[in-house]
C-alpha positions in Angstrom: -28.3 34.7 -18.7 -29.3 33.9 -15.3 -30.1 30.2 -16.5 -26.8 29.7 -17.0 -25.2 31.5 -13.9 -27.3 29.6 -12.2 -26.2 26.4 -14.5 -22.9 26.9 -13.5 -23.5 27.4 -9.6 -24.9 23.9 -9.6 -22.1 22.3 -11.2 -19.6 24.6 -9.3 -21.4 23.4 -6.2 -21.0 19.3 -7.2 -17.3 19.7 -8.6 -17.0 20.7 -4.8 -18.9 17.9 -3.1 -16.7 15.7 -5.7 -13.6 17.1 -4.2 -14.4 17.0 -0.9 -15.0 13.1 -1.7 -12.3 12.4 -3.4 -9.4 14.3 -0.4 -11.4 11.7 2.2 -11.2 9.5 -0.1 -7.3 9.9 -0.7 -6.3 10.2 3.4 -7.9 7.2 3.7 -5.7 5.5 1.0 -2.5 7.3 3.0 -3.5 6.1 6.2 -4.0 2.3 4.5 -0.6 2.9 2.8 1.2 4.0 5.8 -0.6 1.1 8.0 0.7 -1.4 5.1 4.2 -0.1 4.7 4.5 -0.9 8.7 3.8 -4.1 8.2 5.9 -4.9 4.9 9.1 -3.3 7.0 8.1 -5.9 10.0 7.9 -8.8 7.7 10.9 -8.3 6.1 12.7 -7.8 9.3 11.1 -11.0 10.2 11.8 -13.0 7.3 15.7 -11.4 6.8 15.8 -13.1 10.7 14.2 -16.5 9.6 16.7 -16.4 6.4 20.0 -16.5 8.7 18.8 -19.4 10.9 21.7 -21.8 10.5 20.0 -24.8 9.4 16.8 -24.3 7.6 15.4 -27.9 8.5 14.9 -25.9 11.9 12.2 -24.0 10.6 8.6 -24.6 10.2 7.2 -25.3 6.7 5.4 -22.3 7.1 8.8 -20.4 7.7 10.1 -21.6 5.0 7.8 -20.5 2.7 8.1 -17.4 4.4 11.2 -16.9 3.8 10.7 -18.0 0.0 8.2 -15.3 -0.3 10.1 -12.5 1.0 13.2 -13.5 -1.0 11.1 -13.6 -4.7 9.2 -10.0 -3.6 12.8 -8.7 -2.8 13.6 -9.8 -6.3 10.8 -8.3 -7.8 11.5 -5.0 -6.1 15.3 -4.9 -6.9 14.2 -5.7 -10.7 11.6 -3.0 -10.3 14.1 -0.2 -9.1 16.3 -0.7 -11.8 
């Protein structure tokens, strides 16, 4: 009987240490995800600013496929919400 309290006091013990991983494990994801969504937000603004220069010869190749980017992920996501 004692074998098997004790049995179960280990496993109790690395369930624990398995759950104390996996919550640091998990804030880090959030702080990631929070750090990411910042950065999606600015490059949309940027990109919604690129998309309503007047002529888009102005822009840099680079901006342009910016902008091409941002419009086909803003595709995806309206497809996605639907």
């Amino acid at each position: 009987m004692r074998r098997k309290l004790d049995e179960g006091r280990q496993a109790y013990r690395e369930l624990r240490t398995q759950y104390g991983e996996l919550v640091s494990t998990l804030d880090q994801v959030a702080a990631e995800r929070k750090t990411l969504q910042s950065i999606v937000k600015d490059w949309g603004r940027m990109c919604a600013r690129l998309a309503k220069v007047d002529d888009p010869q102005k822009l840099s190749s680079k901006d342009r496929d910016s902008v091409k980017m941002w419009q086909k992920f803003r595709e995806s996501m309206k497809a996605t919400e639907k």
